[in-house]
C-alpha positions as CSV (number, residue, x, y, z in Angstrom):
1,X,157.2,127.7,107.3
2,X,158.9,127.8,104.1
3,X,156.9,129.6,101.2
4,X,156.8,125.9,99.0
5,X,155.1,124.8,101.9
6,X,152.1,126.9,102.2
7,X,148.8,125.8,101.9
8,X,145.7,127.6,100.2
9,X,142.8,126.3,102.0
10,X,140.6,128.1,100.0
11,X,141.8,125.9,96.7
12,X,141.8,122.5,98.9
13,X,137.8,122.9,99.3
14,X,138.0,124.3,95.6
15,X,136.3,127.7,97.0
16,X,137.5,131.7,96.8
17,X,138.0,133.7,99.3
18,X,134.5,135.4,99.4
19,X,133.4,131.7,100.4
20,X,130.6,132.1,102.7
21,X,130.7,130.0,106.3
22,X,127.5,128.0,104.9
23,X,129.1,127.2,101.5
24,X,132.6,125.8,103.6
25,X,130.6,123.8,105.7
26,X,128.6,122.4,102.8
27,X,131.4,121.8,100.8
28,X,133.4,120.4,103.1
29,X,130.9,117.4,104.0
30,X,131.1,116.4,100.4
31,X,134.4,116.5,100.6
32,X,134.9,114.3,104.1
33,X,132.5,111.7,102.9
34,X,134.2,111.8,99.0
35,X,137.8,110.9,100.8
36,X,136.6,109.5,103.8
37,X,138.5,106.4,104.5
38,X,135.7,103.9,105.2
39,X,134.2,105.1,101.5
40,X,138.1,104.9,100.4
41,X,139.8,101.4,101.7
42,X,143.3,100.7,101.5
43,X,143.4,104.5,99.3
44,X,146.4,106.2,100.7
45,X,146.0,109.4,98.0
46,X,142.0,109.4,99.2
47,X,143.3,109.3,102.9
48,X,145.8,112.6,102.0
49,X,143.0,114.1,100.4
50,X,140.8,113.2,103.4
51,X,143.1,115.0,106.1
52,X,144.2,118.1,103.7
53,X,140.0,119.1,103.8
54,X,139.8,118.4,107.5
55,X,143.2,120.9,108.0
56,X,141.3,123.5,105.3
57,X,138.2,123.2,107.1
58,X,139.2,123.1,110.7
59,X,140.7,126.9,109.9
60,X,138.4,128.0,107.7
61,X,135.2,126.9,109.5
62,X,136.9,129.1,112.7
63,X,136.0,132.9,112.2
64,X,139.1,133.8,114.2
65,X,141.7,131.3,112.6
66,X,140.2,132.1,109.4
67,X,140.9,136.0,109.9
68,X,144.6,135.7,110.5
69,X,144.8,133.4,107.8
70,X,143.5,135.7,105.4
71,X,145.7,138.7,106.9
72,X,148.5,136.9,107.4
73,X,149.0,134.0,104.8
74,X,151.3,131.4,105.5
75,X,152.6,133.0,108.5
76,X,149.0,133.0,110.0
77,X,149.8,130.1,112.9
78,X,152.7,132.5,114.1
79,X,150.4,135.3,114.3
80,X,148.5,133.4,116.4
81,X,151.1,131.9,118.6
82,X,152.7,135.5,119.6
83,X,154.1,136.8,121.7
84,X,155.0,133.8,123.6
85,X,156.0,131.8,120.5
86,X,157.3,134.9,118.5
87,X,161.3,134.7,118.2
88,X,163.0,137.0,121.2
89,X,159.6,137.3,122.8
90,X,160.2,134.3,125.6
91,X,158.6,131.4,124.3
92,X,159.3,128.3,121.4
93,X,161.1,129.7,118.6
94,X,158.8,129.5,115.5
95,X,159.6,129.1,111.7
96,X,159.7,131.8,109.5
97,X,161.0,130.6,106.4
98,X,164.6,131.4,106.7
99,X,163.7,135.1,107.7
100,X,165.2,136.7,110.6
101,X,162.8,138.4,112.4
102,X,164.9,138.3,115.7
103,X,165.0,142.1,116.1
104,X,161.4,142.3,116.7
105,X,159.9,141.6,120.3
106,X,156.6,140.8,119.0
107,X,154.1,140.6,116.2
108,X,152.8,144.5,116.8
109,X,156.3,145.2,116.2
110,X,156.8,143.6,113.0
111,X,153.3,144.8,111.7
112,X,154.4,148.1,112.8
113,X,157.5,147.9,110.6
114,X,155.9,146.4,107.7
115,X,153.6,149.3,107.3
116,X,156.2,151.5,108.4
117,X,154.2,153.1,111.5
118,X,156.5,156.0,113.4
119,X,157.8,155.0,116.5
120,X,158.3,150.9,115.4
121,X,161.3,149.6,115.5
122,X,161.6,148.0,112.1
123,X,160.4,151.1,110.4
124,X,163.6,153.0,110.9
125,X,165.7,149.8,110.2
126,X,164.7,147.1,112.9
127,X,165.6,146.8,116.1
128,X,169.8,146.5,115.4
129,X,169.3,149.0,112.3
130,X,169.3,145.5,110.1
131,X,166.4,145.7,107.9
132,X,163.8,148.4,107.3
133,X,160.7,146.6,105.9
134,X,158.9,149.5,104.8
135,X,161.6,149.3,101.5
136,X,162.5,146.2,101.5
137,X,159.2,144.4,101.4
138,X,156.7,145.7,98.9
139,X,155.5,143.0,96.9
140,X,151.8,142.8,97.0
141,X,151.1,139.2,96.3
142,X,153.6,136.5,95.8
143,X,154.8,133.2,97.0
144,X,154.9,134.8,101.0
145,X,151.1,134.7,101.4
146,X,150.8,137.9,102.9
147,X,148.7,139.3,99.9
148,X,149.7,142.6,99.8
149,X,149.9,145.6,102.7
150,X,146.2,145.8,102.2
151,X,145.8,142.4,104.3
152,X,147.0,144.4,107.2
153,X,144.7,147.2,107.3
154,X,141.9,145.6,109.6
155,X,145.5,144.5,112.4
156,X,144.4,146.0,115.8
157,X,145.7,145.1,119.6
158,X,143.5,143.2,121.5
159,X,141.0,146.2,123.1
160,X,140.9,146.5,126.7
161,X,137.6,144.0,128.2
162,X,137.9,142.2,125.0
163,X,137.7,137.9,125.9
164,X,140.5,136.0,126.0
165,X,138.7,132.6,125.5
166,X,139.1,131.1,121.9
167,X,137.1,128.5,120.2
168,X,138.1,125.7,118.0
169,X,135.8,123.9,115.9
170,X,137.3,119.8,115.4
171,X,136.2,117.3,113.2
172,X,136.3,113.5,114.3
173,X,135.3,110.9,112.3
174,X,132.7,108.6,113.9
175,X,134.9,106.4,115.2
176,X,137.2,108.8,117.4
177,X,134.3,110.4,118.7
178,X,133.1,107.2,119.4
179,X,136.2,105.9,121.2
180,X,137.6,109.4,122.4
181,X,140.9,111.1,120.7
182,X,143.5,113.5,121.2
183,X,144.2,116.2,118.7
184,X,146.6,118.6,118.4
185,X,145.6,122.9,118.9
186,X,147.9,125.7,118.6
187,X,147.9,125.4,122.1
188,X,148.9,122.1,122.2
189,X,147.5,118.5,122.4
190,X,144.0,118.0,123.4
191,X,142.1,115.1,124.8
192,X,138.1,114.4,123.7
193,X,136.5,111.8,125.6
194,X,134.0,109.1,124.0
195,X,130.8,110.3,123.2
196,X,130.9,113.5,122.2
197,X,128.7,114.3,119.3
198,X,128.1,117.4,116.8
199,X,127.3,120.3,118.2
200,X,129.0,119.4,121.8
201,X,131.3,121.7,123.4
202,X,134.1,120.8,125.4
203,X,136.0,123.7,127.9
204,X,139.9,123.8,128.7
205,X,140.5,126.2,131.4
206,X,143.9,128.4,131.0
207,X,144.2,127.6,127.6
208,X,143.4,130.5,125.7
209,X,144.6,133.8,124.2
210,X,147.2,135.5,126.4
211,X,147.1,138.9,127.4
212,X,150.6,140.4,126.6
213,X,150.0,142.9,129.6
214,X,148.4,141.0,132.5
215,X,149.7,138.1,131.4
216,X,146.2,136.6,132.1
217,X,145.1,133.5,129.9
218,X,141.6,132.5,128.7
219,X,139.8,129.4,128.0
220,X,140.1,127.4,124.9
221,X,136.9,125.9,123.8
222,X,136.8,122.9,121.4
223,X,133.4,123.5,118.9
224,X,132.8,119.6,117.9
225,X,131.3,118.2,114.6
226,X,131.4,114.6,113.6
227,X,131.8,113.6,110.6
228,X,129.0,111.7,108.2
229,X,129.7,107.7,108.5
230,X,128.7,105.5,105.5
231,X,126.6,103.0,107.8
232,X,125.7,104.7,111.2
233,X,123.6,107.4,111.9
234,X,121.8,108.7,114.9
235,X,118.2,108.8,115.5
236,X,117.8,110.9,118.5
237,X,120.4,109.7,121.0
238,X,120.4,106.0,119.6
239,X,122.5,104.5,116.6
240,X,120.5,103.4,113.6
241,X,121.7,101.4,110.8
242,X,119.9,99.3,107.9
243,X,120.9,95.9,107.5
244,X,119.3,93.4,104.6
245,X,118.1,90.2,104.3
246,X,116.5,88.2,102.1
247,X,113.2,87.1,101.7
248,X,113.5,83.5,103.0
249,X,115.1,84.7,106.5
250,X,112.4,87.3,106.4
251,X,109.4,84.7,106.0
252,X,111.7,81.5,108.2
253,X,113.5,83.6,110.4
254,X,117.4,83.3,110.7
255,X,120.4,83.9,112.7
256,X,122.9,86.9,110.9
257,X,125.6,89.2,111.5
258,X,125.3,92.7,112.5
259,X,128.0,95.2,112.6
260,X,127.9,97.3,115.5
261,X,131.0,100.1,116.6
262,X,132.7,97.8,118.8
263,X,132.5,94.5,115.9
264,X,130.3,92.5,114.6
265,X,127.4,90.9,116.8
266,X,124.9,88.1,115.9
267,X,121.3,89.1,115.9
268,X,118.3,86.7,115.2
269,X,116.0,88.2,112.8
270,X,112.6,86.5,114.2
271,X,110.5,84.9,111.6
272,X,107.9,87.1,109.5
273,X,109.7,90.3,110.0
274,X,108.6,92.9,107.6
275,X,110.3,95.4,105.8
276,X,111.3,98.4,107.6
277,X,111.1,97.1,110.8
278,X,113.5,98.1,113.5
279,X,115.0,95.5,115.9
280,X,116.6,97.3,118.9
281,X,119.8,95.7,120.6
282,X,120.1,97.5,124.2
283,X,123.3,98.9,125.5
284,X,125.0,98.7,121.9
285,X,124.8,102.5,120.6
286,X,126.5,105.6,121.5
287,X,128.5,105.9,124.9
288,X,127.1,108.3,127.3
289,X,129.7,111.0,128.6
290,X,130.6,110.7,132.1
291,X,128.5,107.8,132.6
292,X,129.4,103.8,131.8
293,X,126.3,103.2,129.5
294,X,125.6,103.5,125.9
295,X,122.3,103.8,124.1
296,X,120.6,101.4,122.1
297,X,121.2,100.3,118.6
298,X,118.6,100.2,115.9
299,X,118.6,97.9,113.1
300,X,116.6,98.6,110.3
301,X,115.6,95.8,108.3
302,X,115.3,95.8,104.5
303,X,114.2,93.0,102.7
304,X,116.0,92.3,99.4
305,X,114.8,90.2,95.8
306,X,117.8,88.7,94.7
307,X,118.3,89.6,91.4
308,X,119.7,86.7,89.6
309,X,118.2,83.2,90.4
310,X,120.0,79.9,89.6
311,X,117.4,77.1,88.2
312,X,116.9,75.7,91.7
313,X,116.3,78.7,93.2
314,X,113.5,79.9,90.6
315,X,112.0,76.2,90.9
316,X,111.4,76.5,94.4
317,X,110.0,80.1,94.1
318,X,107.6,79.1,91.2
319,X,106.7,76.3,93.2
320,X,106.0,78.5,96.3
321,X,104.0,80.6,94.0
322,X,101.7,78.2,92.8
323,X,101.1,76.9,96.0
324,X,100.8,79.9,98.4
325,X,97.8,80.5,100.5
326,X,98.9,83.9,101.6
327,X,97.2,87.1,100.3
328,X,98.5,90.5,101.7
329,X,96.4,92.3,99.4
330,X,92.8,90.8,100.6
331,X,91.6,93.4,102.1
332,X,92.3,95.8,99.4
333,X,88.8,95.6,97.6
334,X,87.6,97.3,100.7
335,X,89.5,100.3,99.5
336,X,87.6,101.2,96.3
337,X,85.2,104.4,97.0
């Protein structure tokens, strides 16, 4: 990664460093539903906006992603990805912004040699003699990310018994965890079936941290959140929404359009519904994992006044008014103490 292309997370979410995991989380849902597309339309700058504070937050909101990325800067992913994916150390050459850092075998090594530990190859000059870090690179903030020597005092190897499993906290917008998505890991692409919800926890064998020595791998496990939606929300395991109609479907009755995740449905609103009621529509909420189902959907009904009334329309309310035999306050006078 070139040093123009480094990005401070901590200034996407408009937060410091000393950020607390509460006050990341908190700012990033204001953030996700700000830029969220389906509050956003047709915005392309909102929809940039929208996946820079997912990228921000999906690092930040993961205690161990978020540690090398304060250690390391904008070389924090190949931190991550050695030894395998550290150059000469047997896996996918990674980018180091035009550096050569061929001579080292791994990411110990090159620490090693930044700080200029004895018996490290780079601290006498690297590997082939080329480059001895320890006066060469003494900046202690700057363009590289690395944030000084100080960044590096906490590095230690993996201790012996430590876990190799890693955890990955994801953020899906209501409609992939609705439908199911892939997304992309350090460890590669990863599939999330339909259903998932916040909080759910989804295991991938063999795809965690390696262990330089045994060569044994842990498990990678995805931490889920989904994101606020502008219409849908769930009421236990059920979909609720709040549709509104107006007063003459409410007292007649009527046939209207719902939206519902799959499209839109039509739903008869039955005549004297009140505000606030709930009609449920079976089998048309949230999938169920592992089963062919899906929970019910709830629609709320709201009865709306129209604001503005054309001549006609207050004719025939005035008229309604003067002849109405209905009372729903009759019973009121009971009331008084």
């Amino acid at each position: 990664m070139a040093a123009t292309d480094f990005k401070d997370y901590y200034a996407i979410l408009g937060l410091n460093k000393t950020a607390s995991s509460d006050e990341i989380k908190k700012t990033f849902r204001k953030l996700a539903r700000k830029y969220h597309p389906d509050m956003n339309p047709g915005n392309k700058e909102a929809e940039a906006r929208f996946k820079e504070v997912n990228e921000a937050y999906e690092v930040l909101s993961d205690p161990e992603k978020r540690k090398k990325y304060d250690q390391y800067g904008q070389y924090w992913k190949q931190a991550a990805a050695s030894p395998g994916g550290w150059p000469g150390g047997g896996g996918t050459t990674v980018d180091f912004g035009g550096v050569d850092f061929s001579e080292y075998g791994s990411f110990d090594e090159f620490i090693n040699a930044l700080l200029g530990r004895a018996g490290s190859p780079g601290a006498s000059g690297g590997r082939n003699g080329k480059w001895n870090y320890s006066s060469n690179y003494r900046t202690s903030s700057g363009p590289t990310g690395f944030g000084g020597f100080e960044d590096f005092a906490g590095y230690e190897n993996r201790s012996a018994g430590s876990s190799l499993d890693t955890e990955v906290a994801i953020s899906l917008t209501l409609g992939e965890a609705f439908r199911g998505t892939s997304k992309r890991v350090a460890t590669g692409e990863v599939s999330i079936p339909a259903g998932v919800k916040t909080g759910s926890k989804i295991r991938i064998k063999g795809k965690g941290q390696v262990d330089p020595y045994t060569k044994q791998q842990g498990d990678l496990y995805l931490k889920l959140e989904v994101l606020p939606h502008a219409f849908f929300q769930f009421e236990g395991e059920n979909l609720v929404c709040e549709v509104p109609i107006t007063p003459d479907e409410a007292v007649l009755g009527a046939s209207i359009e719902v939206p519902a995740p799959e499209g839109t449905i039509t739903v008869k609103v039955p005549a004297g519904i009140r505000s606030g009621q709930s009609l449920r529509l079976r089998g048309k909420g949230w999938p169920k994992p592992k089963k062919n189902e899906r929970t019910d959907l709830l629609v709320k009904i709201a009865i709306v006044p129209p604001k503005e009334l054309s001549t006609v329309e207050r004719e025939s309310y005035e008229k309604i008014q003067a002849n109405r035999t209905f009372n729903p306050r009759s019973n009121l006078n009971q009331m008084v103490l």
